[in-house]
VORO-25816 format. One line per field, with one value per residue (C-alpha): x negated, y, z. Coordinates in Angstrom, 2 decimals. Last residue first. Layout:
! residues N
X	c(X;...)
Y	c(Y;...)
Z	c(Z;...)
END
This chain:
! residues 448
X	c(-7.75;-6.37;-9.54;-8.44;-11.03;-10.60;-6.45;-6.53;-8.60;-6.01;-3.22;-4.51;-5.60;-2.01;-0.52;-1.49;-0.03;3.03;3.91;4.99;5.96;9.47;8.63;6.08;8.30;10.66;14.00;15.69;19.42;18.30;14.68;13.33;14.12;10.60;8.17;11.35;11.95;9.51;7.77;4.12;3.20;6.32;5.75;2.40;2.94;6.21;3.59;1.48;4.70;5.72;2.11;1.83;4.96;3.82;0.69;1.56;4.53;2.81;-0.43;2.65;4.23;1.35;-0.52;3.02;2.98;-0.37;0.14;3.48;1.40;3.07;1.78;-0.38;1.98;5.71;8.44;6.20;7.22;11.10;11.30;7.96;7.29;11.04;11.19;7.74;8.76;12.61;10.89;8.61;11.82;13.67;11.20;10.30;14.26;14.66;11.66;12.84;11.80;14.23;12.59;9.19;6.00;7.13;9.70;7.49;9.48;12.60;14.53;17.98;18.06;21.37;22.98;21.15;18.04;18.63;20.08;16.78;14.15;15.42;15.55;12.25;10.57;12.11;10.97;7.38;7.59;8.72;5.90;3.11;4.70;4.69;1.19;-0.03;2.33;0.93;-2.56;-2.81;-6.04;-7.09;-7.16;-4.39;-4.84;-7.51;-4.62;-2.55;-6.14;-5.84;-2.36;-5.20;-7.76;-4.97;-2.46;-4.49;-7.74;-6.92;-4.34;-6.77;-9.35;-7.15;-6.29;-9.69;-10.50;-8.13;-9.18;-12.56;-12.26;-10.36;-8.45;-9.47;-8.03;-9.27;-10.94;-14.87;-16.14;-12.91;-12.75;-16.82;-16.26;-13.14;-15.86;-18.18;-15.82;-13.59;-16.72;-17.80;-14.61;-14.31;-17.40;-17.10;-13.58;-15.04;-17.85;-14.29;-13.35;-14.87;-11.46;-8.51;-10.66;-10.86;-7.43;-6.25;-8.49;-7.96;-4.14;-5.12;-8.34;-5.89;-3.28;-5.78;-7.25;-4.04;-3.18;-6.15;-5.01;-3.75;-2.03;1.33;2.89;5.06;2.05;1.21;4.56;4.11;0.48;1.99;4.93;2.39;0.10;3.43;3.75;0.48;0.62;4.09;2.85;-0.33;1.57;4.12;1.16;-0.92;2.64;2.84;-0.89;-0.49;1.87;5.44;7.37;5.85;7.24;11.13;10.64;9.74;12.16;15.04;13.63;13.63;17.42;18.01;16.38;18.87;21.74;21.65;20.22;23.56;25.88;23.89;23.98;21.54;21.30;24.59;25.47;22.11;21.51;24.73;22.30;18.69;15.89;13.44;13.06;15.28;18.46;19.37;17.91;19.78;17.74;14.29;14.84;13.45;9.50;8.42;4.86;6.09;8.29;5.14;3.28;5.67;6.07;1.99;1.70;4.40;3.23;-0.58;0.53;0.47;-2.58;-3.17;-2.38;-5.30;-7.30;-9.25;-6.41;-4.36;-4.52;-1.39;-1.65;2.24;3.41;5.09;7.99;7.66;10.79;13.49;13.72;15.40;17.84;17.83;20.84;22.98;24.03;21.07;21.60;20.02;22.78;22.07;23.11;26.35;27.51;28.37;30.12;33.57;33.46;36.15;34.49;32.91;30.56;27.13;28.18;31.33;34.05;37.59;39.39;39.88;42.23;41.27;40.07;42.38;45.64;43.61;44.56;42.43;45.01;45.29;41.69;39.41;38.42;40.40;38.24;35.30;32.52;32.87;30.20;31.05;29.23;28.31;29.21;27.04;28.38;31.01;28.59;28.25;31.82;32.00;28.85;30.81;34.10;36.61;37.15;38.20;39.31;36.80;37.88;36.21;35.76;33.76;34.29;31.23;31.67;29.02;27.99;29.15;27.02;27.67;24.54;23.38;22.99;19.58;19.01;22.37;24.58;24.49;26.02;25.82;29.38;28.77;32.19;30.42;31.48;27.82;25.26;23.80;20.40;17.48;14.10;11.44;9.95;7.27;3.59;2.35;3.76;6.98;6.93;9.47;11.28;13.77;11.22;8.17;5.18;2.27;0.24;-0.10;0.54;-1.52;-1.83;-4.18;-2.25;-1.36;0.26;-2.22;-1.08;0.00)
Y	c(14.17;17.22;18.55;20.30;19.34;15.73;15.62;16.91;14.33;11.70;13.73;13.24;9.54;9.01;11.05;9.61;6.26;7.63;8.74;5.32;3.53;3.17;1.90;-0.12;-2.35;-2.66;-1.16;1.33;0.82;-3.29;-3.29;-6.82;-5.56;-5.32;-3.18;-0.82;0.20;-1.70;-0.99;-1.44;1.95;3.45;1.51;2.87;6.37;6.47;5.27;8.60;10.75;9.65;9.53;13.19;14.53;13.14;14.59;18.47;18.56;16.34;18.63;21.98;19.67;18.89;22.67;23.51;21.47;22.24;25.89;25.84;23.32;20.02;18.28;16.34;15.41;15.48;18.40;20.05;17.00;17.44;21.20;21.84;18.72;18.69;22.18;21.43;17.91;19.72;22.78;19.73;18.37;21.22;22.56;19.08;18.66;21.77;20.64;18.02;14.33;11.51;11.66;10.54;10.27;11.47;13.92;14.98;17.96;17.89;20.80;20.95;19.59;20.76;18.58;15.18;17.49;18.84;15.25;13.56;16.05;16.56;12.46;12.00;14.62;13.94;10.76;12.13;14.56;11.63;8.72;11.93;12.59;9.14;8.32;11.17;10.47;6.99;7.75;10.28;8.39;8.16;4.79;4.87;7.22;4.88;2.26;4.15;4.93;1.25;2.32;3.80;1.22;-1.80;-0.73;1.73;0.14;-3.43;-3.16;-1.42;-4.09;-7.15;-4.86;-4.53;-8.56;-9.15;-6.44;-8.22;-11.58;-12.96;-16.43;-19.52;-21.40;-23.56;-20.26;-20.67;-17.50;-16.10;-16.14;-15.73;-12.37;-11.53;-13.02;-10.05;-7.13;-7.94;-8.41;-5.27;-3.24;-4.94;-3.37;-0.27;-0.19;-1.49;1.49;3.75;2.04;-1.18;-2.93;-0.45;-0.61;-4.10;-4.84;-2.30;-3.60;-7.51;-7.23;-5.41;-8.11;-10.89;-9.77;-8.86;-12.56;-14.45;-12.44;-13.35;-11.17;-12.79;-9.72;-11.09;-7.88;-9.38;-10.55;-7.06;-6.82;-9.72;-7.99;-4.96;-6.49;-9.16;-5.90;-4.01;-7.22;-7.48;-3.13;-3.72;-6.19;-4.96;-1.69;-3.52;-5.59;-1.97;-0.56;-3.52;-3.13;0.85;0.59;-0.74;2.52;2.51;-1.22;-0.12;3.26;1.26;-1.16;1.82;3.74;0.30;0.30;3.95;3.43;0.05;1.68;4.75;2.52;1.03;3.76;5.17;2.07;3.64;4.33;5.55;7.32;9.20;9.86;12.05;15.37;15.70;13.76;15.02;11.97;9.39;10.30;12.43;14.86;13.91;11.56;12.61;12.33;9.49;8.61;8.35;7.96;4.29;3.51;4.95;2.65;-0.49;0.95;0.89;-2.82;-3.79;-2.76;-3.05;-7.44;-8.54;-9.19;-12.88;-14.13;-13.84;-16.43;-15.02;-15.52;-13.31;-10.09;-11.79;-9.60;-8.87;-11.14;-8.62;-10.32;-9.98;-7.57;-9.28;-9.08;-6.14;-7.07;-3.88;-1.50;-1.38;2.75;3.14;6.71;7.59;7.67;8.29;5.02;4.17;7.53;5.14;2.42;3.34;3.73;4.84;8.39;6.63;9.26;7.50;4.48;4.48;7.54;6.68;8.87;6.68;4.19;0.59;-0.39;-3.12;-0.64;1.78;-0.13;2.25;2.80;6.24;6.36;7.52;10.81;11.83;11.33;12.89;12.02;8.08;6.33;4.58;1.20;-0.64;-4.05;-6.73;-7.58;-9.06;-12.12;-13.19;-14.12;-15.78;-18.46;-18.79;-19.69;-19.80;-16.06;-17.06;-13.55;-11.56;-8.53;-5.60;-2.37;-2.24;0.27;0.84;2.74;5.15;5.25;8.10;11.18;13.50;14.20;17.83;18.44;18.48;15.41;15.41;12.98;10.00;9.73;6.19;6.45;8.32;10.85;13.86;14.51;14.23;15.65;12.93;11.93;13.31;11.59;14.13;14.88;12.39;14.02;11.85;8.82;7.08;3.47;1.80;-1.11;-2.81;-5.33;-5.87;-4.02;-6.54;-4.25;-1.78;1.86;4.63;7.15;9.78;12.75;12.96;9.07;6.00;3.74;0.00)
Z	c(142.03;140.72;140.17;137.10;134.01;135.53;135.77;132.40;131.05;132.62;131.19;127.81;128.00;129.05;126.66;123.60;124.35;126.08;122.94;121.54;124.83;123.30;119.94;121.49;123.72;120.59;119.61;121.78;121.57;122.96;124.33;122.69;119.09;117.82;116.11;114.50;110.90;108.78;105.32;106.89;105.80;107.71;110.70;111.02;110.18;112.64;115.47;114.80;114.46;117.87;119.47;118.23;119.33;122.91;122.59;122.63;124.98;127.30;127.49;128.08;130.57;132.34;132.16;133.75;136.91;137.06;137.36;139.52;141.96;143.57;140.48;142.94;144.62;144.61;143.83;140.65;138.65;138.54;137.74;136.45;134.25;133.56;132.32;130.26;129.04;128.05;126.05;123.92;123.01;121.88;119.58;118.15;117.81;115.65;113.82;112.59;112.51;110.89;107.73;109.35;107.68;104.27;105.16;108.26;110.21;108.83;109.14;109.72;113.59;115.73;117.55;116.74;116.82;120.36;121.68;120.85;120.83;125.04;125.32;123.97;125.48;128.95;128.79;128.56;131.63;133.85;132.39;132.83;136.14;137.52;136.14;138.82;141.62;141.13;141.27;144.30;145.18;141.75;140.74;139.37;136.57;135.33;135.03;132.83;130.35;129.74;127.53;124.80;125.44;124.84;121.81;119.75;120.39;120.80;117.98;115.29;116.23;115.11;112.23;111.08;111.66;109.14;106.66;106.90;107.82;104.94;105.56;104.77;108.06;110.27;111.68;112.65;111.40;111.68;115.28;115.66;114.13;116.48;119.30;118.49;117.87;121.06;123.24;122.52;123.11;126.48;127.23;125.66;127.84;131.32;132.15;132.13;135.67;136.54;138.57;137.11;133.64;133.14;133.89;131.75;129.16;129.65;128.76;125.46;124.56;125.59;122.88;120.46;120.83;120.33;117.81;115.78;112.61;109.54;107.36;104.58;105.90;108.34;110.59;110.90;112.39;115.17;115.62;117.13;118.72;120.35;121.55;123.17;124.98;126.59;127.04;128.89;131.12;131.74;133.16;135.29;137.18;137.75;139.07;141.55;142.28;142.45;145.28;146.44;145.39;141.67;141.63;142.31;140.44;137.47;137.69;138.09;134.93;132.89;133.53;133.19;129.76;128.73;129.91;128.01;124.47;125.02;125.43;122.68;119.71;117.64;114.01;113.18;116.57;116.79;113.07;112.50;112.97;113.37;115.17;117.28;118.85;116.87;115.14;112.36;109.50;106.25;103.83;102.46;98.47;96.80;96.38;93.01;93.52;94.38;91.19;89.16;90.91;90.14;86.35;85.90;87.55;85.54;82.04;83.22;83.42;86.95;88.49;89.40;93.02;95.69;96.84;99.95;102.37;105.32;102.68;100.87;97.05;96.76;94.02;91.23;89.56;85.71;84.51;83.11;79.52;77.95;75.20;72.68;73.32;70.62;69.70;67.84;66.99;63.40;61.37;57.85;56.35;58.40;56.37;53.06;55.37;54.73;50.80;49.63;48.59;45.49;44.68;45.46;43.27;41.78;41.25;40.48;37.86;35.24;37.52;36.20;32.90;32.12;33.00;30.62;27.44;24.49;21.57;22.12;22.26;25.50;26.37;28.41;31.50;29.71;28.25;28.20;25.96;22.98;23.23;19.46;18.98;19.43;22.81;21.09;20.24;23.56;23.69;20.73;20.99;24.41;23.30;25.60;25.16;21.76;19.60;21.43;21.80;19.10;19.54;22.71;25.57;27.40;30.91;31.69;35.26;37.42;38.89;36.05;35.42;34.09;29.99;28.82;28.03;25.41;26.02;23.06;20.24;18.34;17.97;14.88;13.88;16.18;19.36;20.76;17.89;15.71;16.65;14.55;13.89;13.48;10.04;8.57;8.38;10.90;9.53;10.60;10.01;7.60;8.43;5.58;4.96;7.85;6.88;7.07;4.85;7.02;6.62;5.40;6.85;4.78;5.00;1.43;1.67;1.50;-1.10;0.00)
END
C-alpha cells in the first residue's frame, strides 16, 4: 500500500472494511444528541444527572426460551434516556417501572443510606473481666506474678483516686450524725463507766494492783496490734511482740528507764533468731519490722505508765493523765457530733474536725484543772493547767497517729473486745502519747 502525502503509510495486514486514521485524517465526529442516529451519546460536557441510563432495545426476542435468541437481542443498538419523556409512544412503561424513580445514590427509599455516615457506635464492645489482682502476701518469699501493666496501671489509678471525704461524724473530734450511726452510745456509756469503776477499784489498792491492770491492757493491746497485721497477709512473731510489750512495763517499774534499751535489745536479736529458725518460709525483713513497730508503739510507749508509778505520788500522777485524757475524747466527741464541719485529716481521718479538736482539747484542760487540781500532785493551779494543756496536745496526736495505722491497713477498728468502743487499742490510743509526755513533764516540774 502507497504512502499518503504525509508519509503514513498503513500496514499491509489491513483488515477489509477497516481503515486506520492517519495523521492528516480529520477528526471523527459523533452525531449531535437529538439527532435521527441512535448512536447519540450525552455530550461530556454536559453535568450528570445522577441516574444510570436505561437501554431500551428495539427488538424482543421472539423465543425467550431460546438462548442463541436471547443473547442475540443484545445486538441491537441502546437509545439512551434524556429525559423522562423521552421515550416512544409505543415504548410499554408498565415493564419499565415508575420513570421517575431515582437508583443508586438518589434513590431516597433507601432506609439504610444515612447508616453510612454515622459515626456513633451505639454497641458497646464485650469487655472481659478484669484480671484479679493477688495482693503480694509479705508473710512468704514467693510472691504471686505481676499482673498485666493494664491492671496494675487501672488499680493505681483507682487508688490515687480517692473518693470524696464523707460527712464529718463520730469518733473523737468527730462531726455530725456519726455518733449514733457508728456507735452504739448507750452502750459505748456503759462500757467506759465500767472500765472507769475497775480502774478506780485497783488505783485505790496501790500501784501493784494498778501496775497488774496496766500490763494487762498493754499485753492485749499488743495481740490487737499484731491480730490486724495478721489481716494484711504480714507474719510477725506475735508471740514474741506480745511478751516483749508485757515484759516492758514490767521491766521498767522494777529497773526504771535502764530497762527499755534493754528490752529493746533483746527484742531485735531473738526476732532475728525467730525467723532465722521459723518452720516457716516467711520474709524476715518487713516481718520482723512490724514485730518491732508493735513493741515500740504498743509496749515502750504504755511502759512509760509504770515509770509514773514509781514516783512516790505515782498513782495520783497516772490518775490525772488517764482523767484529763478521757475527757478529750468524750469533750471532741459530743462537740463534733454537735457541731463539727470541718474535717481535720480527710485522708487520715474523715471523721476528725476541727470543731471537735477545739472542743476536746478545752474539756482535758477544764477537767485537768477542775477534777485533777483536787488530789496530789496536780493540787497546783499551774500544774494542773501545764497537764491539761500537754494532754490537749498529745492526745490529738495519738488519735490521728492510730487512725494512720488503721487506715493503711484498710480496717476500721483493732478489735471488738470493748463493745461501743471497739478494741483495747482503739481506746488507749492517745493515752500512748501522753504518758511519755506527762512523765517528762512531771521531771522538768519537780512534781515528784
Amino acid at each position: 500500500m502507497a504512502e499518503d502525502e504525509s508519509g503514513f503509510r498503513p500496514p499491509d495486514d489491513e483488515p477489509e472494511g477497516i481503515r486506520l486514521v492517519g495523521p492528516t485524517d480529520p477528526p471523527l465526529k459523533f452525531p449531535e444528541r437529538g439527532s435521527d442516529d441512535t448512536t447519540a451519546l450525552p455530550h461530556w460536557s454536559e453535568p450528570a444527572t445522577g441516574e444510570m441510563p436505561r437501554m431500551l432495545f428495539d427488538e424482543e426476542p421472539a423465543e425467550p426460551d431460546q438462548e442463541l435468541e436471547a443473547w442475540s437481542s443484545f445486538a441491537a443498538t441502546p437509545r439512551w434516556r434524556s429525559s423522562a419523556d423521552d421515550w416512544d409512544d409505543d415504548t410499554d412503561l408498565s415493564e419499565l417501572g415508575d420513570a421517575e424513580t431515582n437508583i443508586g445514590a438518589l434513590d431516597s427509599s433507601r432506609d439504610d443510606r444515612a447508616d453510612v455516615f454515622v459515626f456513633d457506635d451505639t454497641t458497646e464492645p464485650p469487655t472481659d473481666p478484669a484480671p484479679a489482682v493477688t495482693p503480694i502476701r509479705t508473710g512468704t518469699r514467693s510472691a504471686p506474678p505481676a499482673a498485666p501493666a493494664a491492671a496494675a496501671s487501672k488499680t493505681t489509678t483507682a487508688r490515687k483516686q480517692s473518693p470524696s471525704p464523707p460527712r464529718p461524724g463520730g469518733g473523737s473530734g468527730g462531726g455530725t450524725g456519726g455518733l449514733t450511726a457508728d456507735r452504739d452510745l448507750p452502750v459505748a456509756i456503759g462500757v467506759g463507766v465500767a472500765l472507769a469503776v475497775v480502774a478506780l477499784v485497783l488505783f485505790s489498792i496501790g500501784p501493784g494492783a494498778a501496775m497488774g491492770l496496766v500490763t494487762l491492757v498493754i499485753a492485749a493491746a499488743a495481740a490487737e496490734f499484731y491480730a490486724a497485721m495478721q489481716k494484711v497477709a504480714y507474719r510477725p512473731a506475735t508471740l514474741l511482740g506480745i511478751v516483749a510489750c508485757a515484759g516492758l512495763p514490767l521491766a521498767t517499774y522494777w529497773r526504771g528507764e535502764a530497762a527499755i534499751p534493754l528490752v529493746l535489745m533483746l527484742s531485735v536479736v531473738f526476732g532475728l533468731l525467730w525467723f532465722l529458725l521459723a518452720a516457716e518460709d516467711v520474709r524476715p525483713v518487713p516481718n520482723l519490722a512490724v514485730t518491732l513497730l508493735g513493741v515500740v508503739y504498743v509496749g515502750m510507749l504504755g511502759s512509760f505508765a509504770a515509770l509514773l508509778l514509781k514516783f512516790p505520788n505515782g498513782v495520783g500522777m497516772l490518775l490525772g493523765a488517764i482523767i484529763a485524757t478521757v475527757a478529750y475524747d468524750v469533750g471532741g466527741l459530743f462537740v463534733g457530733s454537735s457541731a463539727g464541719r470541718s474535717h481535720l485529716s480527710p485522708n487520715v481521718s474523715p471523721n476528725k474536725t476541727y470543731e471537735g479538736l477545739a472542743g476536746g482539747m478545752l474539756m482535758a484542760i477544764l477537767a485537768a484543772v477542775v477534777i485533777c487540781g483536787r488530789f496530789v500532785p496536780w493540787d497546783n493551779l499551774g500544774d494542773s493547767i501545764k497537764l491539761g494543756i500537754v494532754v490537749a496536745i498529745a492526745a490529738p496526736l495519738g488519735d490521728l497517729c492510730e487512725s494512720m495505722i488503721k487506715r493503711d491497713l484498710g480496717i476500721k477498728d483493732m478489735g471488738t473486745i470493748l463493745p461501743g468502743h471497739g478494741g483495747i487499742l482503739d481506746r488507749f490510743d492517745a493515752l500512748l502519747f501522753v504518758l511519755p509526755s506527762v512523765y517528762y513533764l512531771a521531771l522538768v516540774t519537780d512534781l515528784f
